[in-house]
FITOR-864597 format. One line per field, with one value per residue (C-alpha): residue in one letter; x, y, z. Coordinates in steps of 0.5 Angstrom, whole numbers, plus 500, padded with zeros to 3 digits. Example, Ala and Ser with C-alpha at 12.3 -4.5 7.8 and 13.67 -1.06 7.14 Angstrom:
2
r a;s
east 525;527
north 491;498
up 516;514
//
This chain:
733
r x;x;x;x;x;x;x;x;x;x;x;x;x;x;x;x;x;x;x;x;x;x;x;x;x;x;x;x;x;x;x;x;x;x;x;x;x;x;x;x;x;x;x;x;x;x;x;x;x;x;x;x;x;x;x;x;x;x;x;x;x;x;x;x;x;x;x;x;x;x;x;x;x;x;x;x;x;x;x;x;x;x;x;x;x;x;x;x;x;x;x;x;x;x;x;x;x;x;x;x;x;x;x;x;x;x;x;x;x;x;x;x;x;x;x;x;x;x;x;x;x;x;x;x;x;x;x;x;x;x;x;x;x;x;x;x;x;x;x;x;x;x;x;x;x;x;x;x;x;x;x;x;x;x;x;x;x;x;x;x;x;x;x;x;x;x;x;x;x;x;x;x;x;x;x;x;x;x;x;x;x;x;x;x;x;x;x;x;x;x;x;x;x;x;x;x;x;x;x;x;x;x;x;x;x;x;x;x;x;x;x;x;x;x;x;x;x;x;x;x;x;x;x;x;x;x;x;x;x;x;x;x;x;x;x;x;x;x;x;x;x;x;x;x;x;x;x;x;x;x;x;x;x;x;x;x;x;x;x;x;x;x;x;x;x;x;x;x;x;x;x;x;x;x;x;x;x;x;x;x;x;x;x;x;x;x;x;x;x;x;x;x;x;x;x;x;x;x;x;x;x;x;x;x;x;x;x;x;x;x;x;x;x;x;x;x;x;x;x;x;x;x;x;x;x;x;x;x;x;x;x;x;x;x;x;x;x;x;x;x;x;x;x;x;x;x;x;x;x;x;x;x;x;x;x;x;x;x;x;x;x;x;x;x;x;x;x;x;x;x;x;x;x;x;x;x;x;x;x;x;x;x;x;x;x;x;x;x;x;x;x;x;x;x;x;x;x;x;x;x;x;x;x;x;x;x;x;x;x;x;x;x;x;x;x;x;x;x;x;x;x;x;x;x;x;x;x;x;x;x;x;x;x;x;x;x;x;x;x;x;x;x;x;x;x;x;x;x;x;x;x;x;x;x;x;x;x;x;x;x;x;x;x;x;x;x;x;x;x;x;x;x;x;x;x;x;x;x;x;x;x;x;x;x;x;x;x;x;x;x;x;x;x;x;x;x;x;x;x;x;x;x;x;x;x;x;x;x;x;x;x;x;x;x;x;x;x;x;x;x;x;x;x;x;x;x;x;x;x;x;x;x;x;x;x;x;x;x;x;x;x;x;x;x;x;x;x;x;x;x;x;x;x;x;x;x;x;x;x;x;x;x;x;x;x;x;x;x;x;x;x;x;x;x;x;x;x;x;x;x;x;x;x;x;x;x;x;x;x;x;x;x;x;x;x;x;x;x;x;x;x;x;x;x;x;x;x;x;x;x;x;x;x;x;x;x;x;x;x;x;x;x;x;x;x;x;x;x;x;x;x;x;x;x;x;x;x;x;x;x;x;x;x;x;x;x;x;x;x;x;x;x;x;x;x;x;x;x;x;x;x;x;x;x;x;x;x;x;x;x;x;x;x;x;x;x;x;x;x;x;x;x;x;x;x;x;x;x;x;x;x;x;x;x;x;x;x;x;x;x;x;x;x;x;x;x;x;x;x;x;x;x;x;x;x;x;x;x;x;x;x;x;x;x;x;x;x;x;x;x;x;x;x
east 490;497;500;506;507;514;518;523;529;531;533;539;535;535;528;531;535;530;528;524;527;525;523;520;527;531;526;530;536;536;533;541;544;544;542;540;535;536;542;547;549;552;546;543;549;548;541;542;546;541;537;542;542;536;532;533;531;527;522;516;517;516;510;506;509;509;502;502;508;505;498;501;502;496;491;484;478;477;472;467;465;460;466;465;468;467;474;478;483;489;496;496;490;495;500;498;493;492;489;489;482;479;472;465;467;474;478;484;482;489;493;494;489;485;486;479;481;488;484;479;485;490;484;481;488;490;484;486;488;494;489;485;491;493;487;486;492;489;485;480;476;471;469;466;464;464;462;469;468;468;469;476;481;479;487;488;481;480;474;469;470;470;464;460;461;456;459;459;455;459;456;458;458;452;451;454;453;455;462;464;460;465;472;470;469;474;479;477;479;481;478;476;476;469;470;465;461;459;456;449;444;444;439;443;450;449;446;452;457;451;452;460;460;455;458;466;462;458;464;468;471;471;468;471;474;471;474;474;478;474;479;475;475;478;478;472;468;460;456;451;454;457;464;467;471;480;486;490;482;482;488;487;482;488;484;485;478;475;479;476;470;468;473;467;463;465;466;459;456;460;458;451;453;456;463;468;475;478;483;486;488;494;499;504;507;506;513;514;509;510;506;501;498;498;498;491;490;496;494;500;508;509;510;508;502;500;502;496;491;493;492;485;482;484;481;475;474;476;471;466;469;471;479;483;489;494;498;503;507;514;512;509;508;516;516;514;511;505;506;499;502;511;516;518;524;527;534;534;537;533;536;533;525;526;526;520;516;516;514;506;508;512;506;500;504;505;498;495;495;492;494;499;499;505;508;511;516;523;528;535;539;536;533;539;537;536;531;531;524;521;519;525;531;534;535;530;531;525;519;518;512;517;523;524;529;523;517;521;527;525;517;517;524;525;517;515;508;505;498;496;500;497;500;497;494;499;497;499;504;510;509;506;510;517;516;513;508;511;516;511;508;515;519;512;510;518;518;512;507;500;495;496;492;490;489;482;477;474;471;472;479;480;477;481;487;486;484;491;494;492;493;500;501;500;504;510;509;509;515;518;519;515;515;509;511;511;504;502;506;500;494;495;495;490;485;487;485;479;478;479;474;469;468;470;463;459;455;448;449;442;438;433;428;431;438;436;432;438;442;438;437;445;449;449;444;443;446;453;453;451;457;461;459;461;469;470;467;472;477;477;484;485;492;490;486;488;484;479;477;473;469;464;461;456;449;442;442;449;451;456;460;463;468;471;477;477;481;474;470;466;464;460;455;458;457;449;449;451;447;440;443;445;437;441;438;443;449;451;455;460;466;473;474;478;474;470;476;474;466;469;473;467;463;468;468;461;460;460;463;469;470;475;474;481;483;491;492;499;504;502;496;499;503;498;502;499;492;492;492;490;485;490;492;485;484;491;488;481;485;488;482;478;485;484;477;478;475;477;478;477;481;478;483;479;484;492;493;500;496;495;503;499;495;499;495;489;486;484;486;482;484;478;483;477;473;468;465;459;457;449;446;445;440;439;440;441;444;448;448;455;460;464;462;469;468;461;463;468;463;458;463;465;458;459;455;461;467;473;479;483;490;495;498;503;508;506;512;513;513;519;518;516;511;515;515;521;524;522;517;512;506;508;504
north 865;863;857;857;849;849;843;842;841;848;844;840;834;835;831;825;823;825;820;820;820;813;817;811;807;814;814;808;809;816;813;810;817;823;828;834;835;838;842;835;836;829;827;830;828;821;821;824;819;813;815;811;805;804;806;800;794;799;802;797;795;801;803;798;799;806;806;801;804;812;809;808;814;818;822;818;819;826;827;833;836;842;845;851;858;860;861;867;871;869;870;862;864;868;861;854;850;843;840;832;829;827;821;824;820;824;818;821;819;815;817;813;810;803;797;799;805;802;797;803;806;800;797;804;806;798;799;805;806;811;816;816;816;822;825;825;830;836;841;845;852;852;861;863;860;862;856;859;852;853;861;864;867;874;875;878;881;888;892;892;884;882;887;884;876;873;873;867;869;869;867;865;858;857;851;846;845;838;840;841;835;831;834;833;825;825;827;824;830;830;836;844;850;855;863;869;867;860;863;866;863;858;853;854;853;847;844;846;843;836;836;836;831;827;828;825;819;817;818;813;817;819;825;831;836;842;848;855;862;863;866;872;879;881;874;872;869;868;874;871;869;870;875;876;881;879;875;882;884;877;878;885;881;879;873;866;863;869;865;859;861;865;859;855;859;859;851;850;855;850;844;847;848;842;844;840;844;851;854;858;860;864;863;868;873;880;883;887;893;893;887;888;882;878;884;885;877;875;875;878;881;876;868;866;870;868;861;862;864;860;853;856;858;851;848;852;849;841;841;843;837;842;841;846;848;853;857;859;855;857;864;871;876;879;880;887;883;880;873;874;878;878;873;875;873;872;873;868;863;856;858;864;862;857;862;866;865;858;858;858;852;848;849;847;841;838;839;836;840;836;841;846;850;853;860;861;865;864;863;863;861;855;853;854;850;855;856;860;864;863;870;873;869;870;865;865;860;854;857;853;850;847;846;839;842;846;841;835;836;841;840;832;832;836;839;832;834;828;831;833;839;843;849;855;857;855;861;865;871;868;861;862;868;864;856;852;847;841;843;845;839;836;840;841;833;832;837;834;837;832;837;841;847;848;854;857;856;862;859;853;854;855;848;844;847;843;836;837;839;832;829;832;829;822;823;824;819;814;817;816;823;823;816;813;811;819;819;814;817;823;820;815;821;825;818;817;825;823;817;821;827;822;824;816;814;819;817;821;827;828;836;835;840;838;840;846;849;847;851;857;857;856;861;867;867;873;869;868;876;879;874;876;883;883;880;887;891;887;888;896;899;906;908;916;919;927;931;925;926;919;917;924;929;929;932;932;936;937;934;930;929;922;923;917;919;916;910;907;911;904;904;909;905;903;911;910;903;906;913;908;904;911;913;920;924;930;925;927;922;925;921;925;926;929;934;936;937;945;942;937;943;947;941;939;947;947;940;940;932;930;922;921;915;912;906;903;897;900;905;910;910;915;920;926;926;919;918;913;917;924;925;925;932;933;931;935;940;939;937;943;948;945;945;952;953;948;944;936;931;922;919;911;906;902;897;896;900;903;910;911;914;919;922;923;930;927;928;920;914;908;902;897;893;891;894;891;894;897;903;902;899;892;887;884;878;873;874;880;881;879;884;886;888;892;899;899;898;902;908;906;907;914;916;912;906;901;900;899;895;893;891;892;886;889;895;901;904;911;915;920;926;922;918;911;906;907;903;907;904;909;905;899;893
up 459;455;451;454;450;448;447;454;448;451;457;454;454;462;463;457;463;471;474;480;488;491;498;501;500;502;508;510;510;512;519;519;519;523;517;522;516;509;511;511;505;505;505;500;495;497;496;489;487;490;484;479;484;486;480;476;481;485;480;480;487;490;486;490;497;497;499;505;507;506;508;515;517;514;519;521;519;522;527;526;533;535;539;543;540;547;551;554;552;554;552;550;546;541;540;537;541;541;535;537;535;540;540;543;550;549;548;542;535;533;529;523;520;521;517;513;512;508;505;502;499;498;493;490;487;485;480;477;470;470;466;472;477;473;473;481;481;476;480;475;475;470;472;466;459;452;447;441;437;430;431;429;434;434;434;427;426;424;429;424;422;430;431;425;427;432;437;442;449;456;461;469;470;475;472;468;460;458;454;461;464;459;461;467;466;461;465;472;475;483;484;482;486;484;484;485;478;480;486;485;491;495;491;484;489;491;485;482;486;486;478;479;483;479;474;477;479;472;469;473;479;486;489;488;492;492;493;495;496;502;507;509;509;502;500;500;494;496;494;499;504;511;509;515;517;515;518;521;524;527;530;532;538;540;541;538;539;534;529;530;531;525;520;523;520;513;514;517;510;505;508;507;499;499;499;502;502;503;500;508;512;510;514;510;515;513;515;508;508;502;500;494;495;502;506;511;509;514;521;524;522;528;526;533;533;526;528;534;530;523;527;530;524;521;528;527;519;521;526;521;516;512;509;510;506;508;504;500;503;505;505;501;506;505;497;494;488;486;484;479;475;476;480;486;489;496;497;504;507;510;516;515;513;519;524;522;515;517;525;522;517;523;528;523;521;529;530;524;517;511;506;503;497;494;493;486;488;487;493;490;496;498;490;485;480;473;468;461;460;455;455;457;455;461;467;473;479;480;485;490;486;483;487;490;495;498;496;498;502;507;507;507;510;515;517;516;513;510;507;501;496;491;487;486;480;474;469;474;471;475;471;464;463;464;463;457;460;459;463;469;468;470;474;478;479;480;486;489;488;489;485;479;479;471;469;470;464;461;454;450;448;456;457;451;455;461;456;452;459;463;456;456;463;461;455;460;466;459;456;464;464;469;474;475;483;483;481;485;491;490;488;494;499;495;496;503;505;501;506;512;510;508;501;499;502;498;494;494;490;489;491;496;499;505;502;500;506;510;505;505;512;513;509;510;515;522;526;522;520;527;530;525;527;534;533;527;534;538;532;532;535;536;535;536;540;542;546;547;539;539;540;537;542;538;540;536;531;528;522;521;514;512;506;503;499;492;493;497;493;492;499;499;501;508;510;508;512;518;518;517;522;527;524;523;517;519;516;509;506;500;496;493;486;483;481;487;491;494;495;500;503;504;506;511;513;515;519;525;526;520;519;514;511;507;504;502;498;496;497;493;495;499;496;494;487;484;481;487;493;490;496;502;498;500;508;509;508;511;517;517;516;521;526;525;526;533;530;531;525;525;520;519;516;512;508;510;516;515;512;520;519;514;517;524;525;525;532;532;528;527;525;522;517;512;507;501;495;498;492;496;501;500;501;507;505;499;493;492;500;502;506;511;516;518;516;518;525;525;522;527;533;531;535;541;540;539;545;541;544;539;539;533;530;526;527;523;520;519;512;509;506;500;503;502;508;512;516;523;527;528;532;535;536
//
């Protein structure tokens, strides 16, 4: 965790004179002129230079008929509906489907919503003190607790002091202390978001989520969103939940209905735990394979195909009365940096983004997307506007977190989208590391960002944090660094969401036994996992196969070895599940090390069947040089004695696809796009069970028991002479 707090002086006294766009009153006008969108730059001069006109007479006015004016165009109350996760596969299921609301007697949901509706909003946010107003746009994370009060800061300590003092206990938070109950009141937060250490089991889950409700309601405020990352696949955060099997593997069925059939999944287990919000899908396209952090969470490197399934998943999420937020809006799929720990940047133009990271964004919009979570990446042909880091001195360009350009004139203006955004996670590489806090306070809610996530609370001082952040943030809009029409802008589409998913009219947070027997018998359960199963079966592509190689001409009585190199030696339990499932004992299960290297020759020499299991998160993974991929020295030459011996060899791709380009003299290739840690077999069921069931299947369909028909659904380049990704297509989708 940083402090980035640092006065905005540095600026030139920028914010002494900001002031907020009047949007509503701009609106107007703009409907009198033929701007084409935020590439007018007439326009955009004008509606600058309406900020000094309109502001003074404006400021005030605008505050109270923003909401009637914002609430007319809000979504009605959503309709939750048992839709069937049945169809066929066609090529329109591989573009967006119609997502309009219909009633149960298929008449369409209108629109906008009805004058209840308003009136619930309208009078809620009359009521409000700027706190709570403020409050509403902060997203907590409370993951791991450490009570630091009244300790000093192991900062300057010597090894022997900080291993003498009593140090503190650190514990996940699966359940809540009254420090946190407090913040939680204190501050009215809008929503929070729980990660893997708030999960443990279904019971101390959902009771979990009651108590945070709760405690918003006693302290004076609404119910919460609560949120989750669960994407699937890799991005999943319910140990006993039901994992799924990934974006790009979904996309590998070429069929658009598994996307809304395993979404509804995860929606239908949130619902159970009383989770009212999914941070997904992902609508990044996955057009740089050098991608080290969105990578096989993108369904595709093709917009189109992204947009399909991306609105199929989000189909999928609603109909349970799960929210989802799609994200990182305008696009991460082509940056070669990690946005956690650097600053990316993409040199294009909006023209450019328009014809292909934002096709997804474009579809979602038309069919109803209630919410967007931005990227913090800069974009420096369409934001120019600079900043000095704080850690660098050297000038960097706003992210779209924090570029009205983005945020504002391209989301709002030209996409149209009238629904929630939230920020990513605001302690990010790419934020603390470069801007003071009251500047990302400022610039973020300026832009127009509608929630703030704060950064994650490890301990007590985490948790002081998020006090002096909402503090600060209400110091700002008092000093009209901030205007609190731009508040009220946000707060009035937060509420409006809220009203729409029912979340305003809840008001019973109690844990029944009922709940609970519906949670148990909910997450994670056979059903869920044996349908999740079927789409990795269906997900499965075979980019390779000479001499009819896979699946296995396997007789009784051979042994098989199944070999995971180093990178997935921590899914070695994959190897075992599936000898258990296969109820062969001749399977021998080994992992590459880096000291094993002639054993695993000598094993793969003697057995009769060879599986190669490998795994890719990154180029070097690749390269035989490097500590990551040192084992793929080692299946060179296992492919290369065994070829000698006429015998054949399978290479199983695990993670990211693009090492089936380094192992092209492998007899067979096969894609499963998705791995989780599985050092050992795994409960069958609750806590500590979760786990995709990808390499599994692929495992499973090396002895023929599996039809594997999968497509590929990105292009898999080929490699140079130094195991770097070229521009050459080697397998084309």
């Amino acid at each position: 965790m940083r402090e980035t707090d640092k006065s905005s002086e540095q600026m030139g006294g920028e914010y002494a004179e900001s002031i907020m766009e009047p949007r509503e009153a701009e609106k107007i006008i703009a409907k009198r002129f033929e701007r084409g969108g935020y590439a007018n730059m007439a326009w955009r001069g004008m509606h600058r230079n309406m900020r000094e006109v309109v502001k003074p007479v404006m400021a005030k006015v605008l505050g109270a008929a923003l909401v009637l004016s914002m609430l007319s165009g809000c979504g009605g109350k959503v309709n939750v509906e048992e839709s069937s996760a049945e169809g066929s596969s066609t090529e329109s299921s591989m573009v967006a489907s119609d997502a309009t609301e219909r009633n149960a007697d298929g008449t369409e949901e209108s629109s906008s919503m009805d004058a209840k509706q308003k009136d619930v909003v309208t009078e809620l946010l009359s009521q409000m003190t700027l706190e709570e107003k403020v409050g509403q746009m902060m997203v907590a994370s409370f993951r791991v607790w450490q009570d630091l009060s009244g300790t000093a800061s192991d900062a300057g300590k010597t090894v022997e002091s900080q291993e003498s003092a009593a140090v503190p206990e650190r514990v996940n938070v699966t359940e809540l202390n009254d420090t946190i109950r407090e913040c939680i009141q204190k501050n009215h937060i809008g929503g929070t978001i729980l990660f893997a250490e708030n999960f443990k089991n279904a019971e101390q889950t959902l009771r979990l989520v009651m108590d945070l409700q709760t405690s918003s309601i006693k302290g004076g405020g609404v119910p919460l969103f609560v949120a989750v990352d669960q994407e699937g696949g890799s991005v999943a955060r319910i140990g006993f939940g039901t994992t799924g099997v990934g974006n790009m593997a979904l996309a590998a069925t070429a069929d658009s209905d598994n996307a809304k059939a395993m979404a509804k999944i995860y929606g239908t287990e949130l619902q159970a735990l009383g989770i009212n919000m999914d941070y997904a899908p992902v609508l990044d396209v996955n057009n740089n394979a050098r991608n080290p952090v969105i990578g096989v969470r993108s369904f595709s490197d093709s917009p189109r195909i992204v947009q399909g399934f991306g609105d199929a998943f989000m189909e999928g999420l609603r109909s349970t009365g799960t929210i989802a937020t799609l994200k990182h809006f305008p696009g991460h799929g082509d940056t070669n940096t990690d946005s956690h720990t650097g600053f990316p940047c993409i040199y294009k133009t909006y023209e450019e983004l328009k014809s292909f990271e934002l096709v997804p964004y474009e579809g979602a919009i038309e069919n109803g997307a209630d919410m967007i979570m931005t990227a913090h990446i800069q974009y420096p042909e369409i934001e120019k506007e600079t900043y000095v880091s704080i850690s660098t001195g050297e000038d960097v360009y706003l992210p779209a977190t924090m570029s009205h350009v983005i945020l504002t004139d391209i989301l709002r203006g030209d996409l149209g989208f009238e629904g929630v955004v939230v920020t990513d996670a605001l302690e990010m590489g790419a934020i603390a590391d470069n801007f003071a806090t009251e500047d990302i306070l400022c610039k973020s809610i300026n832009a127009g960002a509608d929630m703030l996530m704060l950064p994650m609370v490890y301990d007590s001082v985490g948790l002081d944090q998020v006090n002096e952040w909402v503090d600060l943030t209400i110091k700002l809009v008092k000093e009209g660094k901030i205007d609190e029409a731009r508040i009220e802008e946000s707060v009035c589409r937060i509420l409006a969401l809220k009203e729409k998913y029912g979340i305003l009219e809840e008001t019973d947070f109690s844990v029944t036994q009922e709940k609970i027997d519906k949670a148990l018998e909910t997450v994670g359960c056979k059903e869920h996992r044996d349908q999740a199963w079927e789409i990795a079966v269906k997900a499965l592509t075979l980019v390779k196969n000479d001499n009819q190689a896979f699946p296995l001409k396997w007789n009784e009585g051979d042994e098989t070895l199944i070999l995971f190199a180093d990178s997935c030696a921590s899914r070695v339990g994959y190897g075992e599940l599936a000898k258990q499932m296969l109820g062969d004992d001749k399977i021998v299960v080994m992992a590459n090390t880096k000291d094993n290297g002639e054993e695993c020759l000598k094993a793969a020499k003697k057995a009769t069947h060879v599986i190669l299991v490998n795994r890719v998160y990154s180029e070097a993974c690749m390269d035989p040089n490097t500590g990551d991929g040192f084992s793929t020295a080692v299946f060179d030459e296992i492919i290369k004695a065994r070829h000698a011996d006429g015998k054949q060899v399978i290479v199983i791709s695990s993670q990211l696809p693009y090492d089936a380009a380094r192992f092209t003299e492998a007899d067979a290739i096969l894609l499963a796009y998705c791995s989780s840690v599985m050092r050992t077999i795994l409960p069958e069921s609750g806590e500590g069970s979760a786990y995709s069931p990808n390499l599994a299947a692929a495992i499973v369909s090396c002895f023929g028991d599996e039809e594997v028909k999968g497509n590929l659904p990105v292009s898999l380049p080929a490699l140079d002479e130094n195991y770097k990704l070229t521009d050459q297509i080697l397998f084309a989708k």
